[in-house]
C-alpha positions as MATLAB code, in Angstrom:
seq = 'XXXXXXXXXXXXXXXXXXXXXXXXXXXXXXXXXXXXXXXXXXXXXXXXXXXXXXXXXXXXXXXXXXXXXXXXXXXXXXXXXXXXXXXXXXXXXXXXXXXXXXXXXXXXXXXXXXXXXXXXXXXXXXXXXXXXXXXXXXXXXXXXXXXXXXXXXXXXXXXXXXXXXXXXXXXXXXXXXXXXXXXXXXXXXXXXXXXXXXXXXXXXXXXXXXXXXXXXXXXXXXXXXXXXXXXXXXXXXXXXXXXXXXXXXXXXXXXXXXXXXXXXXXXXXXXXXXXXXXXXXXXXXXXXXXXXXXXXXXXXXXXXXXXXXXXXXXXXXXXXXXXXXXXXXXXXXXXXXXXXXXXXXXXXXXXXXXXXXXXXXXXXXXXXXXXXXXXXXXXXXXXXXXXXXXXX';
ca = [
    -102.193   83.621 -166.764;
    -102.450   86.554 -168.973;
    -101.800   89.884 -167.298;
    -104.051   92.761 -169.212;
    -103.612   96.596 -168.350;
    -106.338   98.822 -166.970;
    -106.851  102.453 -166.515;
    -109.327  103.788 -163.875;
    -109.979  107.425 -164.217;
    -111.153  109.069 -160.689;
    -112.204  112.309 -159.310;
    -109.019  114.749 -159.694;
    -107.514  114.654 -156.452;
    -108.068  111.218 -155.524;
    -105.495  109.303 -157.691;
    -103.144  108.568 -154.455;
    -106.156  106.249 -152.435;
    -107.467  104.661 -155.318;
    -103.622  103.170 -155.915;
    -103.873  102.153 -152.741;
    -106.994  100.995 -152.500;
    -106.395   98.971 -156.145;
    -102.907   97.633 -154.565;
    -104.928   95.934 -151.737;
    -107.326   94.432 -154.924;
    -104.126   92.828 -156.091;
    -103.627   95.196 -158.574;
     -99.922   95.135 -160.307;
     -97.521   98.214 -162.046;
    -100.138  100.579 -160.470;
     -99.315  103.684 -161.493;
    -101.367  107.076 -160.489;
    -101.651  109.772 -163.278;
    -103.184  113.326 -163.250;
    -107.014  111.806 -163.259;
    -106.568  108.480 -162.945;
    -104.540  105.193 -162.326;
    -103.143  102.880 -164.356;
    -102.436   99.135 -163.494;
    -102.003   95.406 -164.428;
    -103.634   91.933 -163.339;
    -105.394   89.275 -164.820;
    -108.702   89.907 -166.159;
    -110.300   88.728 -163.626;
    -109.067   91.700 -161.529;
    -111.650   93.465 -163.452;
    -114.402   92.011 -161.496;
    -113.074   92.569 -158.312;
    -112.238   96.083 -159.053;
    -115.712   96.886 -160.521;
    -117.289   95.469 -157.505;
    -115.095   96.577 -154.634;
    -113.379  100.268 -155.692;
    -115.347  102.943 -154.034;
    -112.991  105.843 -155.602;
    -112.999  104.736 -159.227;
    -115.061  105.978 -162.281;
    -114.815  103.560 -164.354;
    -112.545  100.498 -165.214;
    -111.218  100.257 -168.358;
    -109.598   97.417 -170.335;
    -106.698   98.493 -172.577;
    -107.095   97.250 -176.091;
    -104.836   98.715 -178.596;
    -101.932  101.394 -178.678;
    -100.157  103.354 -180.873;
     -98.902  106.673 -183.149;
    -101.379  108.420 -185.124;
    -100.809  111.752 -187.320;
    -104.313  111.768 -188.530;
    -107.238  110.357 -188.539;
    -106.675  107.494 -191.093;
    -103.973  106.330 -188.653;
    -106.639  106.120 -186.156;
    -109.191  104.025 -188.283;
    -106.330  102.030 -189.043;
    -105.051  101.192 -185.535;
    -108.674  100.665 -184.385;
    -109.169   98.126 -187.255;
    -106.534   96.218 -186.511;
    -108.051   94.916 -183.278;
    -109.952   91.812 -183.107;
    -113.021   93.148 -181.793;
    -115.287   89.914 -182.768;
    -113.257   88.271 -180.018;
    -114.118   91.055 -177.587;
    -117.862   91.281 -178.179;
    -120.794   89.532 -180.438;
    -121.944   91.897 -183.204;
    -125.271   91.285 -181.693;
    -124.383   94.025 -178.694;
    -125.090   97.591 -179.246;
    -121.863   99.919 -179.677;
    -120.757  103.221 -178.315;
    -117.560  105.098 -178.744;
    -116.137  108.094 -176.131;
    -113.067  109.776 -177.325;
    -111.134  112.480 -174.775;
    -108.123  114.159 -176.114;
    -104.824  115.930 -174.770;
    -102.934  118.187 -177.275;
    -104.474  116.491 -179.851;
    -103.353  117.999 -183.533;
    -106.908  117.193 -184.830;
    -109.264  119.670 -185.922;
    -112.223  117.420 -185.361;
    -112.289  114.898 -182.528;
    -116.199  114.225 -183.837;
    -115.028  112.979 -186.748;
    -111.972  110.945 -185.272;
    -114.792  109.159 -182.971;
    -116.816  108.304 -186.298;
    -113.531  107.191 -187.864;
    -113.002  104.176 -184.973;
    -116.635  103.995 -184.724;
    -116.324  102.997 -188.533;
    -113.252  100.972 -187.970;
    -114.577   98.634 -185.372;
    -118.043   98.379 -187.443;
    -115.212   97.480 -190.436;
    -113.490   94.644 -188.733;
    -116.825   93.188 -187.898;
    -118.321   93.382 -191.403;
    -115.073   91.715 -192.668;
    -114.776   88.883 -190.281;
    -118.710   88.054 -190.000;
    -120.611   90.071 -192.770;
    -122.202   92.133 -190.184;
    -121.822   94.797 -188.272;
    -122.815   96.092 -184.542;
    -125.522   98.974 -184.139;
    -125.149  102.242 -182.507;
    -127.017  102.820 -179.765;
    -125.177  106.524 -177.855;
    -128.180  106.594 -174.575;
    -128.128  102.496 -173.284;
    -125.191  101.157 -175.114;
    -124.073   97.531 -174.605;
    -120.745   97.710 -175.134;
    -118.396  101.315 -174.624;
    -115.148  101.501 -176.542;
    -113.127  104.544 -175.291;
    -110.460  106.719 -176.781;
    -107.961  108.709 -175.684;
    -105.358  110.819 -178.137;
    -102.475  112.701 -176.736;
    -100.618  114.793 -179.196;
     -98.885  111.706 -180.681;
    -100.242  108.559 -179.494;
    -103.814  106.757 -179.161;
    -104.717  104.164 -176.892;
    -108.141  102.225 -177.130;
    -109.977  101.073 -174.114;
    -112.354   98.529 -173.744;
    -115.276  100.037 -170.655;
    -115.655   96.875 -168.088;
    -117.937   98.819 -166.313;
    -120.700  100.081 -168.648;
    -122.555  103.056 -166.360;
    -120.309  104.716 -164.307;
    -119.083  103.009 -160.754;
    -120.493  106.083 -158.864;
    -123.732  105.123 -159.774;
    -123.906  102.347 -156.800;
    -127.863  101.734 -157.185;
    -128.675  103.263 -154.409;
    -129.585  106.761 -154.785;
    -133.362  106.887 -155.706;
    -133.740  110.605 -155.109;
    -131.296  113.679 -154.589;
    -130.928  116.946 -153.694;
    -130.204  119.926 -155.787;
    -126.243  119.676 -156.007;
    -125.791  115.726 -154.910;
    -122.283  114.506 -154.186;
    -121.109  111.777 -156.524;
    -120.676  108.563 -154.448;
    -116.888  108.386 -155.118;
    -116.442  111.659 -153.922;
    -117.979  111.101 -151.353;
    -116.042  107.983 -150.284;
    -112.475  109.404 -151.229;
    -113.751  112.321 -148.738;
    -113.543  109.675 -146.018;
    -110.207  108.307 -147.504;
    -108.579  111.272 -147.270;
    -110.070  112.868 -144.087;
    -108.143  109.160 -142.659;
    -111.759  108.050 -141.089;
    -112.145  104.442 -139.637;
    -115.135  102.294 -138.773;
    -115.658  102.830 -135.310;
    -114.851  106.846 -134.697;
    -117.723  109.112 -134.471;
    -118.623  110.469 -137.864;
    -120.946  113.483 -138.391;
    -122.504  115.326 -141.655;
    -124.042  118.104 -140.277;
    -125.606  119.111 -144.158;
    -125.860  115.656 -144.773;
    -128.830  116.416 -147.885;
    -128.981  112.995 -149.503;
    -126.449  111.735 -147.214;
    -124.133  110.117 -149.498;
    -121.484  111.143 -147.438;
    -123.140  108.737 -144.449;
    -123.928  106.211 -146.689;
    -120.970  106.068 -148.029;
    -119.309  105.590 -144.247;
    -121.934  103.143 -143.639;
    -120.997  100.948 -147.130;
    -117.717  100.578 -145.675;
    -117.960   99.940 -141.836;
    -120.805   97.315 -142.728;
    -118.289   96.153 -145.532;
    -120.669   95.972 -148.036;
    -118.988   96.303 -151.371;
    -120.113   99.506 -152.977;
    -121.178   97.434 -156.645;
    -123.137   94.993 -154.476;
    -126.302   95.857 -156.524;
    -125.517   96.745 -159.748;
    -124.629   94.751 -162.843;
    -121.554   95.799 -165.194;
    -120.169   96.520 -168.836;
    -117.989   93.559 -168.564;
    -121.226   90.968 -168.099;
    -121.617   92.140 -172.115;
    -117.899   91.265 -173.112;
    -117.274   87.687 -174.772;
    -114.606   86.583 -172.235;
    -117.315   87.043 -169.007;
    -117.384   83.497 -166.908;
    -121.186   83.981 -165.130;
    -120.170   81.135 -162.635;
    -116.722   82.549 -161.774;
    -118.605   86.323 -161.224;
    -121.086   84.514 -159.211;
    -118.234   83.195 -157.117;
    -116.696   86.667 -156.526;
    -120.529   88.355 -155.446;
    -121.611   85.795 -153.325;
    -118.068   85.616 -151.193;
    -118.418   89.874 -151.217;
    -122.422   89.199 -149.842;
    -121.349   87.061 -147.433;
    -118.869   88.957 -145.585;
    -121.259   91.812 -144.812;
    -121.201   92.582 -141.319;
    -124.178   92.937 -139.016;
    -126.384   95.918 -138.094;
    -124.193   97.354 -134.611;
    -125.791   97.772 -131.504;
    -125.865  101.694 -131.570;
    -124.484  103.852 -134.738;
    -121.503  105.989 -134.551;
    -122.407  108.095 -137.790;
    -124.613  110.676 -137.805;
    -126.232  112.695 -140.681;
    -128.368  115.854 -139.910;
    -129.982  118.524 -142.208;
    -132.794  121.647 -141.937;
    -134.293  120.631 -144.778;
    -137.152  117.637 -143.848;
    -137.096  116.600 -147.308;
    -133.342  116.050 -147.498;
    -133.818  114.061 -144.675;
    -136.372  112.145 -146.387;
    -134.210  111.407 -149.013;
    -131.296  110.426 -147.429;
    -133.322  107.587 -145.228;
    -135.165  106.865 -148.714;
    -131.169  106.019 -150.158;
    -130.341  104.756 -146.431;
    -132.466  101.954 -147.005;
    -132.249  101.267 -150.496;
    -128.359  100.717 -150.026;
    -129.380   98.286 -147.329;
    -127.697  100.463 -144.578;
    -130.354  102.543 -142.537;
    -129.701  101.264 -139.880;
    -125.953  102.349 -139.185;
    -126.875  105.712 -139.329;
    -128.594  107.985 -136.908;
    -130.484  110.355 -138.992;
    -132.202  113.324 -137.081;
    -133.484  117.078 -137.967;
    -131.371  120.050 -136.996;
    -129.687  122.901 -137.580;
    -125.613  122.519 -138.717;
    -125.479  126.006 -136.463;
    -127.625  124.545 -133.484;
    -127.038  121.392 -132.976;
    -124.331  119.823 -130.498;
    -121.763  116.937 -131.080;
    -123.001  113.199 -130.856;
    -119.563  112.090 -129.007;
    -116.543  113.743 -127.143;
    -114.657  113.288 -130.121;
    -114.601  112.136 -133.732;
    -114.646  113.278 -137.229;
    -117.169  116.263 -138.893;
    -117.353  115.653 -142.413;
    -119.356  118.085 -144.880;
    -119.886  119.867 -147.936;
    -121.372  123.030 -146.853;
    -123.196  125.338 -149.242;
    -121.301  127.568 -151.925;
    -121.680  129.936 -154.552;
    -122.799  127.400 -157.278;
    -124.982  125.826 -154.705;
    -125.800  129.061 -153.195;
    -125.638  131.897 -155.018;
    -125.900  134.883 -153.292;
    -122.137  135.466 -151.865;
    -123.933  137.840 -149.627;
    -125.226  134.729 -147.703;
    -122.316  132.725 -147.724;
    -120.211  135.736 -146.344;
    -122.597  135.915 -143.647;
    -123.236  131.924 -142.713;
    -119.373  131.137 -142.895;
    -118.479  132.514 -139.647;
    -121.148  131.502 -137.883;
    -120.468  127.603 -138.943;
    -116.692  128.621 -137.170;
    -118.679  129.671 -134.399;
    -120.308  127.001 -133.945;
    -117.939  124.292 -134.581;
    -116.186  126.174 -132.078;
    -118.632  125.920 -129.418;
    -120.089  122.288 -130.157;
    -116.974  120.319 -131.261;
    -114.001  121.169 -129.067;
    -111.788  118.071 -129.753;
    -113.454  116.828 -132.989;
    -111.860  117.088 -136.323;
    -113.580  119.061 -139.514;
    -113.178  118.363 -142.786;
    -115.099  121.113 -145.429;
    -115.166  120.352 -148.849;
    -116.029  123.603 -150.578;
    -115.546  125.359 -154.052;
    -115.483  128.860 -152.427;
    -111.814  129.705 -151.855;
    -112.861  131.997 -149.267;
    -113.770  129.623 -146.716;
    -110.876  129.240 -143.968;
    -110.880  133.068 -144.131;
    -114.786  133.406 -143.301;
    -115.020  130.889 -141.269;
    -112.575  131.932 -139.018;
    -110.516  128.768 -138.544;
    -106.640  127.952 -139.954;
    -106.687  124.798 -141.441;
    -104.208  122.246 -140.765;
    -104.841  121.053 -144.114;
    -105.526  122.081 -147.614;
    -106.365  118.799 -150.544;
    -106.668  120.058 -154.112;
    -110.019  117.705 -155.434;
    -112.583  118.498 -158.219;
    -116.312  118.130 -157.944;
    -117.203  117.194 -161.231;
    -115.374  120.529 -163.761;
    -115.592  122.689 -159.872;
    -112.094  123.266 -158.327;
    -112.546  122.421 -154.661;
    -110.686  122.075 -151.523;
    -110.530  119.883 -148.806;
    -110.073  122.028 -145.723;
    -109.479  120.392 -142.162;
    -109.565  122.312 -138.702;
    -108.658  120.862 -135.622;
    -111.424  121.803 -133.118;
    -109.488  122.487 -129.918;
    -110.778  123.320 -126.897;
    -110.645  127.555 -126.447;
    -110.928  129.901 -128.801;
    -108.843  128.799 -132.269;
    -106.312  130.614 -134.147;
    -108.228  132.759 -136.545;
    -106.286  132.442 -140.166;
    -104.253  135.196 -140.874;
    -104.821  135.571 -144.345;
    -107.095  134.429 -147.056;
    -106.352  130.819 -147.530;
    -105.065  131.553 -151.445;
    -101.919  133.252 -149.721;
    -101.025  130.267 -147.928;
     -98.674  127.470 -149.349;
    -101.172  124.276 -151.062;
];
């Protein structure tokens, strides 16, 4: 058996549980990076991990390596690679280059230079070449350049993994659906314990908690970049979907997570994207007020990404609706656990809570924390200083 290597680049700040999570795949040498993690396994592991990983962007099939100084070293490495054995020139091409350091002036023209060299290798070994298609390609070779070196990816996973199928309609600033899920990750939710998102919008957050206590792998509906690649074995995917669909677990008897919002057209689209992922009905969905209303259970897990100042932008607002969120997580939620994801820095101070907690993460280019508060019962230690002057 053939062992290939694989990079999947995540979220920034979630590189730890996707190792783990692509360990428990059966993933080999896995190695977490700033942005990503690389690993080993058969290729075959690239079906499992398109289908099950609920934390990775993309999986991506290492193809070629090596030392560049310019870009004719890059056309040259590229063409060296026997892409006619990866693809038929009848699939439509697309090449993605990200750099580090690079030494190049132009990183345009080093992505026409392997576009050219891949379209090169074709035309000599067929006497043909793929098309270019950049909006709905088939096929999505990816580059990345350090200052030295260039390695050359092949995408198994065509649109990204975040994109689960599900979400028909969104709010204004949606969570992605990986995000989302390494929330839960990290907060160290389980099936079973009272979950709550109080701002819930499109309730990805819920759904994504539902996806994994009805064990319903998050690629269930969705096909993949690697169904276009020459070494795909239909029957053997077929195999691997139909054992995932068959675990799925059964509707409970009552739901322990809960996703509120003000906003009745939130609400309407998270019940809309409920459904649609095939998991309405492990969620209690219900109108209210994040300030207002009162816990579901005696105890369990509040998970949320309240409002800030790109979602929000008057600061004025924020300054005032910060502490009374503390308030009211400290009237409602005595023994429950909160976990804020938010982009304003500001938070632990306003709110009027000292985290237990601070997790470095990215939403999309926005530099984030992960705050979490114990909610004890009595009055909580207000932070003593603005949470930028305490240790990460």
């Amino acid at each position: 058996m053939t062992i290939e290597n694989f990079f999947a680049p995540c979220p920034r700040g979630l590189e730890a549980p996707l190792a783990a999570e692509l360990a428990l795949l059966g993933a080999q040498y896995v190695e977490p990076t700033d942005g990503g993690v690389g690993f080993a396994g058969p290729r075959e592991l690239a079906y499992h991990a398109n289908l099950e990983s609920r934390l990775a962007s993309r999986i991506l099939w290492r193809v070629g390596h090596g030392r560049y100084r310019g870009e004719d070293d890059l056309h040259a490495l590229a063409r060296k690679i026997d892409w006619p054995s990866h693809f038929t020139v009848e699939r439509t091409l697309r090449v993605d280059l990200a750099a580090t350091k690079s030494p190049l002036t132009s990183l345009e023209f080093a992505t026409l230079k392997i576009k050219d060299a891949v379209c090169d290798r074709f035309r000599e070994t067929l006497g043909k070449r793929p098309s270019v298609d950049k909006q709905h390609p088939d096929v999505r070779v990816h580059a990345y350049l350090t200052d030295r070196e260039c390695t050359l990816y092949l995408d198994t996973s065509g649109e990204p993994l975040f994109k689960r199928g599900y979400r028909r309609d969104a709010d204004a600033a949606p969570l992605r659906e990986n995000l989302a899920a390494g929330l839960l990750a990290l907060a160290g939710w389980t099936p079973g314990t009272p979950l709550l998102d109080p701002m819930c919008g499109s309730g990805t957050i819920a759904i994504e908690a539902a996806l994994i206590a009805a064990d319903r792998a998050p690629g269930l509906a969705r096909t993949f970049g690697f169904q276009k690649l020459a070494w795909f074995d239909g029957p053997a995917w077929q195999r691997i979907r139909q054992r995932a669909r068959d675990r799925v677990r059964a509707t409970p008897g009552a739901p322990s997570i809960f996703a509120s919002d003000v906003d009745p057209r939130a609400l309407h689209h998270c019940g809309g994207n409920a459904a649609t992922a095939g998991v309405a009905e492990w969620i209690a969905i219900a109108e209210a007020d994040a300030l207002s209303r009162t816990a579901p259970a005696p105890a369990g897990l509040l998970l949320a990404n309240p409002p800030y100042g790109v979602r929000l932008a008057d600061d004025a607002a924020l300054a005032a609706f910060y502490p009374r969120l503390g308030d009211a997580l400290k009237r409602h939620f005595a023994g429950w656990t909160a976990c804020l994801l938010t982009g304003d820095l500001r938070l632990p101070k306003l709110i009027g809570l000292k985290p237990s907690r601070r997790t470095p993460l990215y939403n999309g280019a926005i530099e984030c924390r992960l705050y979490r508060f114990e909610l004890v019962a009595g009055r909580p230690t207000r932070a003593s200083a603005p949470a930028e002057q305490a240790p990460e």
